[in-house]
C-alpha positions as CSV (number, residue, x, y, z in Angstrom):
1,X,45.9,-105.9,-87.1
2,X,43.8,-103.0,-87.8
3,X,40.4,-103.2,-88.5
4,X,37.4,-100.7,-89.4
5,X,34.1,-101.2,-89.0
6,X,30.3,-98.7,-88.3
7,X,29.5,-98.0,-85.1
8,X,26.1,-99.8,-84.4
9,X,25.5,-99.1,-80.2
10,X,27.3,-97.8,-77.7
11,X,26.9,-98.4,-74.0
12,X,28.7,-97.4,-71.2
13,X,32.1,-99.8,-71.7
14,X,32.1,-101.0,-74.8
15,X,30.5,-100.3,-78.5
16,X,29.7,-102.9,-81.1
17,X,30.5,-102.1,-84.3
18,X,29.5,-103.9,-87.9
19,X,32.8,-104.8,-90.1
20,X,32.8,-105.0,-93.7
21,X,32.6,-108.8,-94.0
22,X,28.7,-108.1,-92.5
23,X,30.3,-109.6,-88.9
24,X,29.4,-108.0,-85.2
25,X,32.3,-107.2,-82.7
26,X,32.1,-105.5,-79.3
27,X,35.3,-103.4,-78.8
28,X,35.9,-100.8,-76.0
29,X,34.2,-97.7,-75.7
30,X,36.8,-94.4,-77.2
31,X,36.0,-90.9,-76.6
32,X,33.8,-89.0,-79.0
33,X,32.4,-92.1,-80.5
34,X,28.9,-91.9,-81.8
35,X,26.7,-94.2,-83.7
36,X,27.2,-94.5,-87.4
37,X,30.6,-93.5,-87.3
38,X,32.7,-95.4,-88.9
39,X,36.1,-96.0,-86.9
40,X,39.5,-98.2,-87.4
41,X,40.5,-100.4,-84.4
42,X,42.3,-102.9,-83.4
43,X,42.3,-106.7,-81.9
44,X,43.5,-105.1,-78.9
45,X,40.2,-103.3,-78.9
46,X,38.1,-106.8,-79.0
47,X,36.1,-107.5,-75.8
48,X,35.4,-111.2,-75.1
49,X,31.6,-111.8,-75.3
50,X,31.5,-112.7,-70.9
51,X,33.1,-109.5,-70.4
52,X,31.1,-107.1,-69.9
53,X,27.0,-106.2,-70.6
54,X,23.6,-106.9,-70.0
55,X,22.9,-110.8,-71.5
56,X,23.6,-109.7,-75.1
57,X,24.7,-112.6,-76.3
58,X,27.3,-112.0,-79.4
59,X,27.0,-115.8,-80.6
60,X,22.9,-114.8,-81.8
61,X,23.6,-114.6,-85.2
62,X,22.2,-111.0,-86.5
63,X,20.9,-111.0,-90.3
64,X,22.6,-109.2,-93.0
65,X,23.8,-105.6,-94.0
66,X,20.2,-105.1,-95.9
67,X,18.8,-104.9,-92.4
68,X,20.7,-102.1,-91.0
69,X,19.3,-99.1,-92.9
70,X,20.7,-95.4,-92.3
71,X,18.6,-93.3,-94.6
72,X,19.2,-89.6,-95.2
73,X,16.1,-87.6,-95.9
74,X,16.1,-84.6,-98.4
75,X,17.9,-81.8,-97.1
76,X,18.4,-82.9,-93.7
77,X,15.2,-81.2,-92.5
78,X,13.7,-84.9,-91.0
79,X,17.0,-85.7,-89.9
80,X,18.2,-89.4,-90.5
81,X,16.8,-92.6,-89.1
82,X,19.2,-95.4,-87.9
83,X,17.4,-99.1,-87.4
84,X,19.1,-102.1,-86.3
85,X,17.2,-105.4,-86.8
86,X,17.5,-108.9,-85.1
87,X,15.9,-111.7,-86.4
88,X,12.2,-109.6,-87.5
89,X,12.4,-107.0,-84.7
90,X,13.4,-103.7,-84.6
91,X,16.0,-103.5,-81.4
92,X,17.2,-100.0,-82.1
93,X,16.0,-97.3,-83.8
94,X,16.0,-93.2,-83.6
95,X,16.3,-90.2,-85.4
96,X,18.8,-87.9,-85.4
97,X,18.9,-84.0,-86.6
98,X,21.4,-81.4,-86.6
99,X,19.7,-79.7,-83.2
100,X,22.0,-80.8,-80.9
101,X,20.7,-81.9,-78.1
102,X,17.1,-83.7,-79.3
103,X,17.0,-85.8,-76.4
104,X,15.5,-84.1,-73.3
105,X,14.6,-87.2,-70.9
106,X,15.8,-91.0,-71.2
107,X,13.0,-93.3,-69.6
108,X,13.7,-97.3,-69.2
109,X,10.7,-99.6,-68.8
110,X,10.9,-102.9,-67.4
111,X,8.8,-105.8,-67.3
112,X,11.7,-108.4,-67.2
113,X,12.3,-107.1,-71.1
114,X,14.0,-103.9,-70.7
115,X,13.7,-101.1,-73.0
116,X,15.4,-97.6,-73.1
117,X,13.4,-94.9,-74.6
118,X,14.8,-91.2,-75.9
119,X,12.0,-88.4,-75.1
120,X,12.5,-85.1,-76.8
121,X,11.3,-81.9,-74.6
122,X,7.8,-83.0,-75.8
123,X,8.1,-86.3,-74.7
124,X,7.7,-87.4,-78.1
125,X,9.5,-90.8,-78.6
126,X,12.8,-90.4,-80.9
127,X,15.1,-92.7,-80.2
128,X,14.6,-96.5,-78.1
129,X,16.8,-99.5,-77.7
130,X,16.5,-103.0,-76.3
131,X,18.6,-103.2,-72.9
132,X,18.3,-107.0,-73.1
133,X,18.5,-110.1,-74.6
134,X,14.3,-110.4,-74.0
135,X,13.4,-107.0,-75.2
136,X,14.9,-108.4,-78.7
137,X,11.7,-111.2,-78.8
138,X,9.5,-107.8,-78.2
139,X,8.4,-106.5,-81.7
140,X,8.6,-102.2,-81.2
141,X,8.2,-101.5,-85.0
142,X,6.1,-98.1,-85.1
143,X,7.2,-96.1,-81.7
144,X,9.0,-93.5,-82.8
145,X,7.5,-90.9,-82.7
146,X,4.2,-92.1,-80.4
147,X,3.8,-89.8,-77.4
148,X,5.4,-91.5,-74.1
149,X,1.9,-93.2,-72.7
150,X,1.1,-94.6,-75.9
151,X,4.7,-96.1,-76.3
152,X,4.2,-97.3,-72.9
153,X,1.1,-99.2,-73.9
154,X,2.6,-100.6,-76.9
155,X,5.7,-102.0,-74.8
156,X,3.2,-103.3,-72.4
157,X,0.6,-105.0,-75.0
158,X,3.9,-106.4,-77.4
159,X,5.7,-107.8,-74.3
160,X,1.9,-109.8,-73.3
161,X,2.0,-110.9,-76.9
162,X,5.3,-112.2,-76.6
163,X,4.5,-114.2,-73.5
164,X,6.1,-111.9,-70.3
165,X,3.2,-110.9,-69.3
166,X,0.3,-113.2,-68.8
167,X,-2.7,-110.8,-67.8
168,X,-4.6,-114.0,-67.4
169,X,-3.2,-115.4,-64.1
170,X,-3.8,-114.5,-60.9
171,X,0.2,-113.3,-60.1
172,X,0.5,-109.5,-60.1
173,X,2.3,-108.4,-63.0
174,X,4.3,-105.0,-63.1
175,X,6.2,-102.2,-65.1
176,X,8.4,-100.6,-63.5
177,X,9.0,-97.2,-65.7
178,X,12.2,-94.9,-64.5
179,X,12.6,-91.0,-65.0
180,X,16.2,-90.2,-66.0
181,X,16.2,-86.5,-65.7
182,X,19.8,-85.3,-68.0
183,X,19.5,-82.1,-66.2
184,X,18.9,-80.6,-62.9
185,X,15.9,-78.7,-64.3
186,X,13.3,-81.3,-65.1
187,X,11.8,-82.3,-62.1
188,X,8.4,-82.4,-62.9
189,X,8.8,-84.4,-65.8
190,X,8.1,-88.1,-63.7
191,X,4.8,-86.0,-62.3
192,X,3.9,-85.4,-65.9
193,X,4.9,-88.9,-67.2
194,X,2.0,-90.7,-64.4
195,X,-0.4,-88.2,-65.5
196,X,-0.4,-88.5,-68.4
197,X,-0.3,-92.4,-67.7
198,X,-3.1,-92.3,-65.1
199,X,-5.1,-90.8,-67.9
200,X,-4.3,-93.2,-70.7
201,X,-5.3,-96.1,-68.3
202,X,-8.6,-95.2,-68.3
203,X,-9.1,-96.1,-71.7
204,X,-6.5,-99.0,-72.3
205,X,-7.4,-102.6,-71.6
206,X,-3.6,-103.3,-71.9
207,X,-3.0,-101.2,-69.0
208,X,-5.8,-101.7,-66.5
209,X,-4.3,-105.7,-66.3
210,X,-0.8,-104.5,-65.0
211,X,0.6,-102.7,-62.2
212,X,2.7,-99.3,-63.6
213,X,5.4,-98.2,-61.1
214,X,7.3,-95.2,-61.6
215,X,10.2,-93.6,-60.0
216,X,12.7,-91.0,-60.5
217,X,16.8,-91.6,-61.0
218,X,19.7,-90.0,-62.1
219,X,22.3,-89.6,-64.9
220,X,24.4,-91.4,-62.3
221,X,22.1,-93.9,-60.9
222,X,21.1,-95.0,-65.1
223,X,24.8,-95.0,-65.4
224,X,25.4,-97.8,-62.4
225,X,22.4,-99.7,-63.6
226,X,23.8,-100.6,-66.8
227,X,26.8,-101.7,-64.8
228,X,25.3,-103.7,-62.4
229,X,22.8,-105.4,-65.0
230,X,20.0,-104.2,-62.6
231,X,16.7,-101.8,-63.4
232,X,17.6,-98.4,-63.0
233,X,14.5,-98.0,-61.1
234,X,15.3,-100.3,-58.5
235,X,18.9,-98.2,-57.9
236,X,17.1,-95.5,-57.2
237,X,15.2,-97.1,-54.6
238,X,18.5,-98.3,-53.0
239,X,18.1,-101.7,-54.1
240,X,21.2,-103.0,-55.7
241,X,20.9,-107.4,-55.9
242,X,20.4,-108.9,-59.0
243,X,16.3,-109.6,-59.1
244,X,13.5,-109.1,-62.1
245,X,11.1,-106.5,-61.5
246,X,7.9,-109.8,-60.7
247,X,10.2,-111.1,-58.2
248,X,10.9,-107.7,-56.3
249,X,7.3,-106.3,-55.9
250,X,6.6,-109.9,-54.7
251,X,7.9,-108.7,-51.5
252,X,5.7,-106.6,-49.6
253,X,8.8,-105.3,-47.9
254,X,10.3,-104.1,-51.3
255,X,7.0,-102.8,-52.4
256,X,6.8,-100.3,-49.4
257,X,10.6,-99.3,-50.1
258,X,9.7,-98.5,-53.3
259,X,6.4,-96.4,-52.8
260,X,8.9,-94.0,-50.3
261,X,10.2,-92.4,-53.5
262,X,8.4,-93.7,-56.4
263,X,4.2,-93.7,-56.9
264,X,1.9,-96.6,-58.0
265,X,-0.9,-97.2,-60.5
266,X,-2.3,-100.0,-59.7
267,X,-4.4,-102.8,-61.5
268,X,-7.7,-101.6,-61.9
269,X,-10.5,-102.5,-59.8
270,X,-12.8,-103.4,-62.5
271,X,-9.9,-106.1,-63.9
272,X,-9.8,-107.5,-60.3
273,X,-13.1,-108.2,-60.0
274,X,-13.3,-109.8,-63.3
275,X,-10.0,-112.3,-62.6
276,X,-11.6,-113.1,-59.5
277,X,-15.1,-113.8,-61.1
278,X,-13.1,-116.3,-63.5
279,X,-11.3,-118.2,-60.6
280,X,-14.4,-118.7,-58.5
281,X,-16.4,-119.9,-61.2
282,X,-14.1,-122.7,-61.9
283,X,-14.6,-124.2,-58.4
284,X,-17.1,-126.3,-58.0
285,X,-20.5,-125.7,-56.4
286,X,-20.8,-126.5,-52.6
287,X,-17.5,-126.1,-51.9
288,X,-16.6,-124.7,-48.7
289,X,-13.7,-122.8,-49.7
290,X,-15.5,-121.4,-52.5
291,X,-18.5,-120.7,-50.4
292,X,-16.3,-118.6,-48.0
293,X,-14.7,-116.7,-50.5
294,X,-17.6,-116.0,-53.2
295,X,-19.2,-114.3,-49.9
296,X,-15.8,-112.5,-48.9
297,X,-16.2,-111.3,-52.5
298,X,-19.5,-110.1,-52.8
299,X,-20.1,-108.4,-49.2
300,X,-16.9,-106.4,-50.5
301,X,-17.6,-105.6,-53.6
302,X,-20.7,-104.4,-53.0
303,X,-19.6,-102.4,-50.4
304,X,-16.6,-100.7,-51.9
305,X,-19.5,-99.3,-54.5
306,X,-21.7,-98.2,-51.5
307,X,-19.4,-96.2,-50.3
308,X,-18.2,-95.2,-53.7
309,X,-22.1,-94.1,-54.0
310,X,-21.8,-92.4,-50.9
311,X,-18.5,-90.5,-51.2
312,X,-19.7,-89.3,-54.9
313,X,-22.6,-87.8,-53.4
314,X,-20.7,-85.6,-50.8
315,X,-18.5,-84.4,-53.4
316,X,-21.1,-83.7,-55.8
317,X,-22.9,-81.6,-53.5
318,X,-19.5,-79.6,-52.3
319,X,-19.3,-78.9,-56.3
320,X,-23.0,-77.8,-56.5
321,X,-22.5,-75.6,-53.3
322,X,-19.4,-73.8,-54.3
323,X,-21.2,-72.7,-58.0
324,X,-24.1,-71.3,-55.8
325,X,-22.1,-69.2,-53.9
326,X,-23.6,-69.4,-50.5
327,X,-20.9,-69.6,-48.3
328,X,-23.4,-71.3,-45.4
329,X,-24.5,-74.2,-48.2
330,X,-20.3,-74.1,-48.8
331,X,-19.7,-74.2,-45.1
332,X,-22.1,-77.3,-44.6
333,X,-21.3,-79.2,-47.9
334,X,-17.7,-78.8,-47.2
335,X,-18.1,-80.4,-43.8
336,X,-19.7,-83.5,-45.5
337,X,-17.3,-83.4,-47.6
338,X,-14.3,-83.8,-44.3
339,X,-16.8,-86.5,-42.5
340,X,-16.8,-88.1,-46.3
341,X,-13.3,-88.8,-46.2
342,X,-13.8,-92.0,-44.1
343,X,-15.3,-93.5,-46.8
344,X,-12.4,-93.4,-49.2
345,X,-10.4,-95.3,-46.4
346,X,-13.3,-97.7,-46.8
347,X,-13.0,-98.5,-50.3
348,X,-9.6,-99.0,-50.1
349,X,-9.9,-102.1,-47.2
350,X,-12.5,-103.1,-49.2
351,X,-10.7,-103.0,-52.6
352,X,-7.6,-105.3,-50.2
353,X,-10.4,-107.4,-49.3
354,X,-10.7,-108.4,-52.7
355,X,-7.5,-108.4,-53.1
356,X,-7.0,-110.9,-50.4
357,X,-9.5,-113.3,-52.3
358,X,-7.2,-113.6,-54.9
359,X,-4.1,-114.2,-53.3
360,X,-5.9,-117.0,-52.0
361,X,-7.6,-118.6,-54.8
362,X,-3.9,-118.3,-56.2
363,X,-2.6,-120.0,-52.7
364,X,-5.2,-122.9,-53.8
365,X,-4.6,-123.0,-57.6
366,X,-0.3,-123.5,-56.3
367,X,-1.6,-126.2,-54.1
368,X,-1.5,-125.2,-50.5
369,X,-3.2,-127.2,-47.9
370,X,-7.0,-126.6,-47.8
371,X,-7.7,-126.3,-44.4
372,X,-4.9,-123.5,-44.0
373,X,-6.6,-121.9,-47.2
374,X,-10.3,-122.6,-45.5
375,X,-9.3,-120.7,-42.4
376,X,-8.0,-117.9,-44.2
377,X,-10.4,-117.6,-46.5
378,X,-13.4,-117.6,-42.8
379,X,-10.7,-114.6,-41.9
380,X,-11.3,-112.2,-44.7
381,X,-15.3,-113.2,-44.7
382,X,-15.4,-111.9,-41.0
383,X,-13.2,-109.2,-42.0
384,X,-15.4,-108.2,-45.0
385,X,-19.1,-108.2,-42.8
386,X,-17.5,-106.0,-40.4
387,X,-16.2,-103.2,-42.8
388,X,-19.6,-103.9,-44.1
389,X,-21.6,-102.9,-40.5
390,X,-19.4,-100.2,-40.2
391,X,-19.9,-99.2,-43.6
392,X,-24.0,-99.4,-43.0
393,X,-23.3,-97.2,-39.6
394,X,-21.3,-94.6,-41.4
395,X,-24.6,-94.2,-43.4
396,X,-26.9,-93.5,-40.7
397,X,-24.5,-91.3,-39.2
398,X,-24.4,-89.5,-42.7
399,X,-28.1,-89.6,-43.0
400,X,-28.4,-88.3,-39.3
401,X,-25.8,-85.3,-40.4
402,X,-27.9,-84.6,-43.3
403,X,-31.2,-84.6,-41.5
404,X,-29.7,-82.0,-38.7
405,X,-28.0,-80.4,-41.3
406,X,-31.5,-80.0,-43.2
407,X,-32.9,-78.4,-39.8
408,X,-30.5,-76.2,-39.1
409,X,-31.0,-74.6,-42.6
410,X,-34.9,-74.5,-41.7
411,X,-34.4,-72.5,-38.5
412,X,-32.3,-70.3,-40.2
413,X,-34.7,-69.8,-42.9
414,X,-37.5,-69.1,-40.0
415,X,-35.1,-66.4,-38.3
416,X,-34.2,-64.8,-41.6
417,X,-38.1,-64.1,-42.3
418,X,-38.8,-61.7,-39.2
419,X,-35.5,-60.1,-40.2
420,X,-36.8,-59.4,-44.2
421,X,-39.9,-58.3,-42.6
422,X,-38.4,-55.6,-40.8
423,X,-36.0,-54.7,-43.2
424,X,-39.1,-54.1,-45.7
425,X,-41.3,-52.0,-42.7
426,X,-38.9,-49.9,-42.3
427,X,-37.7,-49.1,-46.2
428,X,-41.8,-48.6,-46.4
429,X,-41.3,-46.1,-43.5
430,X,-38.9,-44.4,-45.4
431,X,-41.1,-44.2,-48.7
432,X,-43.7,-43.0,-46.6
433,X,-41.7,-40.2,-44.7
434,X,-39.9,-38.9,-48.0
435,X,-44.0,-38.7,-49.3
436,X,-45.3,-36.7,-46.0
437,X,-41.6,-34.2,-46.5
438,X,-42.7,-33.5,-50.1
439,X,-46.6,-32.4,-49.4
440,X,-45.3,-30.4,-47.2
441,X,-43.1,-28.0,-49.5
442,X,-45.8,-27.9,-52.2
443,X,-45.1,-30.9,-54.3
444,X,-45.9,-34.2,-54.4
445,X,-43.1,-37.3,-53.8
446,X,-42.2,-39.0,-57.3
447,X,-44.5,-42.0,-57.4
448,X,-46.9,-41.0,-55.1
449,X,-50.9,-41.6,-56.8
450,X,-50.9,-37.5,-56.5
451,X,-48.0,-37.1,-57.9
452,X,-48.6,-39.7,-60.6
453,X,-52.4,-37.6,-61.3
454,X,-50.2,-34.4,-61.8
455,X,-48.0,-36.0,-64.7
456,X,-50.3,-37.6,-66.6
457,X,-52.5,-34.0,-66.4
458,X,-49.3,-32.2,-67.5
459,X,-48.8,-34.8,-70.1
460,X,-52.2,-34.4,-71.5
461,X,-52.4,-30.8,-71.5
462,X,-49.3,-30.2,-73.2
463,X,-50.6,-32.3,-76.5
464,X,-54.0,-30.8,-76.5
465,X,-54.5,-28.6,-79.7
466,X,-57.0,-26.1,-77.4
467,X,-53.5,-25.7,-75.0
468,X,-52.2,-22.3,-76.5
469,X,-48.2,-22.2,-77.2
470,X,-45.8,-20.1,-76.2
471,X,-46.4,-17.4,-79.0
472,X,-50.2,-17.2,-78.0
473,X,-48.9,-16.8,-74.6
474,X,-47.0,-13.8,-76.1
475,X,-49.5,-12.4,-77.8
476,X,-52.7,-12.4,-75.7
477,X,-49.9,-11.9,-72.5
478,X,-51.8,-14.0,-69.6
479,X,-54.2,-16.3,-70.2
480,X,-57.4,-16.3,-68.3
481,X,-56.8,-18.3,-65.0
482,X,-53.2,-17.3,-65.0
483,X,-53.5,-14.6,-61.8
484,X,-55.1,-18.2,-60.0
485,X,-52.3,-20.0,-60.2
486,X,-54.1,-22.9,-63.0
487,X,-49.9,-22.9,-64.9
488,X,-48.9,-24.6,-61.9
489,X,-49.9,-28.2,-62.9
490,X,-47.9,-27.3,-66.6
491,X,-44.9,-26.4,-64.5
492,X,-45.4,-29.2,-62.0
493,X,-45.7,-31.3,-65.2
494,X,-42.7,-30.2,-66.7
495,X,-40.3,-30.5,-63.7
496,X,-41.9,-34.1,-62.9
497,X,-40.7,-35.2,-65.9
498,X,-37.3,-34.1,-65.3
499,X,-37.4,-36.0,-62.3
500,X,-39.0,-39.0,-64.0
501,X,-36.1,-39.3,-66.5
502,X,-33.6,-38.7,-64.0
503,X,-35.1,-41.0,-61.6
């Protein structure tokens, strides 16, 4: 029997198409079939609903043809728009032109809902689809065209609203987010992707409560995932068993196979510190476990923004050196700087620390035995006072640095001054001697007090009205005093200025 319907999706085996009695069908995938194409087929085409795919169940019943818009704009300049609806969410949508190809990078985002995204070479959202049967219960009207972080946030703060992620628990919760290069050229596009990220984190709440990891893969490796029903991020770390993204970065193990190719932003600091605020407050007073931990807690805490303190300072005065332009100040603050480093590997056992208290107060909150959790709990508390005396040594040592740092500069000072004075005896010698050469041939040295006397008197004469001009001159032939020598101080006059403006 042959049968025609419009093309809807198409994945890797199989397409679904919409018939014209308003009915879903998956059949298998043809050659040069693209979405809103309408096709003729036949029963032999059918896939059974086990087949084949990612959890979509065919037996959800999707709502009617007025939900399943294609709209051509005006002209074709926007393009069209394609939407596929289930129930009141959006679980496919993009926009197509006639620039062929529009999609530059294909990211997938995790949680357990699982969402593909379609990035054009500005990493503008145009195109996304729900991978899963959960991504449908995620509401994603409004992320077209929403630059690739903020679509990222949206994903993340729809799928807490929906109930995956519960940023009020103690469990880690994470997004795993995959780069799917299409091309051999666009390697730098995952670096740009956790920038841009890293940046947007600082200002989302939705963000700060969840782990982001990110990784790399290929058209081949996004190709398999789809097969095996498994993220694509977690192929590309080598991982092929069937596990949710939660339960994989449970394992420590997992987590260090992942950060060998992929990168980590983690929950913020700040969010820690609050979750772990919450829990402790809800024990109740005097208890030991509580006791052991609320100290763990604060000795680390207020440690990790010691050194925080400390490290900012360093690198605040490398900055302030390097726009002087001294290379000694540069030299030293540089230094600092190096010795400074110790202190960032301090802030991050102190920042595990706290981490540690939570794991624990989540130990106790699952119901563990107390007296395991006491002991652990006396562990990190020893733990945390001894990165703290370190922590308090490191600062002596830094103020010691910075004290012999401080005299070094004064010596250095005190040898500079005999060399300045010398410098300036001899350049007075100099003066002197170029003075002495010009008495000597009959004139004074520019800026000499004799030579000085000799302008001004040149100067003055010359804008007397008793001084006779050149015609007089000519006339009367030489003036009385002329045989004497009494021009000289006109001529001197005249050739010091020339020197004067020239000088």
């Amino acid at each position: 029997m042959i049968k025609n319907g419009l093309v809807m999706t198409i994945r890797k085996h199989y397409a679904i198409v919409l018939t014209p009695a308003n009915a879903y069908e998956k059949i298998i995938k043809r050659q040069h079939m693209e979405v809103g194409m309408n096709i003729m087929y036949t029963s032999e085409d059918l896939i059974s609903e086990n087949s084949i795919g990612r959890n979509m169940t065919m037996t959800k019943k999707y709502i009617s043809i007025a939900s399943i818009v294609i709209i051509l704009l005006i002209g074709g300049i926007f393009g069209s728009q394609f939407i596929e609806r289930h129930e009141d969410h959006i679980i496919s949508e993009r926009i197509n032109t006639n620039e062929n190809p529009l999609v530059s990078t294909i990211i997938t985002v995790d949680i357990n809902p699982s969402f593909k995204l379609e990035l054009d070479e500005n990493q503008i959202v145009i195109g996304y689809e729900a991978l899963n049967d959960d991504a449908t219960k995620v509401n994603l009207e409004g992320i077209l065209s929403l630059n690739v972080e903020d679509a990222i946030e949206l994903i993340v703060s729809q799928a807490e609203h929906a109930g995956f992620i519960n940023i009020e628990d103690l469990t880690d919760d994470y997004v795993l987010i995959t780069v799917v290069n299409l091309s051999e050229n666009q390697e730098n596009d995952l670096q740009a992707v956790l920038e841009k990220l890293e940046e947007k984190t600082k200002e989302s709440e939705a963000l700060k409560a969840v782990n982001m990891a990110l990784i790399q893969a290929s058209q081949q490796e996004f190709d398999e995932a789809m097969t095996l029903e498994v993220p694509v991020g977690l192929i590309a770390t080598g991982y092929r068993d069937e596990a949710s993204v939660k339960s994989f970065f449970a394992d420590e193990n997992h987590a260090e196979l992942f950060l060998e190719k992929g990168s980590m932003i983690t929950q913020s600091f700040e969010y820690q510190l609050k979750l772990v605020e919450k829990y402790l407050n809800d024990f109740e007073d005097g208890d030991v476990l509580k006791n052991q931990l609320q100290n763990a807690y604060n000795v680390s805490k207020d440690d990790f923004y010691k050194a925080k303190e400390m490290y900012d300072y360093a690198y605040e005065a490398y900055q302030l050196a390097l726009a002087s332009g001294v290379q000694e100040d540069i030299d030293g603050a540089q230094l600092r700087l190096e010795q400074a480093e110790e202190l960032k590997i301090m802030m991050n056992q102190f920042e595990n620390q706290i981490n540690d208290v939570k794991t624990v107060l989540r130990r106790s909150l699952e119901g563990e035995d107390k007296l395991l959790l006491e002991k652990d709990a006396e562990e990190i508390r020893v733990r945390a006072e001894e990165e703290a005396k370190r922590l308090e040594n490191q600062g002596e040592e830094s103020q010691l640095r910075e004290v012999e740092q401080n005299r070094m500069n004064e010596q250095n000072l005190d040898e500079e001054k005999p060399r300045e004075q010398e410098q300036n005896r001899q350049e007075d010698q100099v003066e002197q001697n170029s003075q002495e050469n010009g008495e000597q041939n009959g004139y004074e040295a520019p800026g000499s007090e004799e030579h000085n006397k000799e302008v001004q008197k040149g100067q003055d004469n010359s804008g007397s009205e008793e001084n006779p001009g050149p015609s007089d001159q000519q006339k009367g032939g030489t003036t009385e005093g002329d045989g004497d020598g009494e021009s000289t101080p006109q001529k001197s006059g005249g050739d010091s200025g020339g020197q004067s403006s020239k000088h």
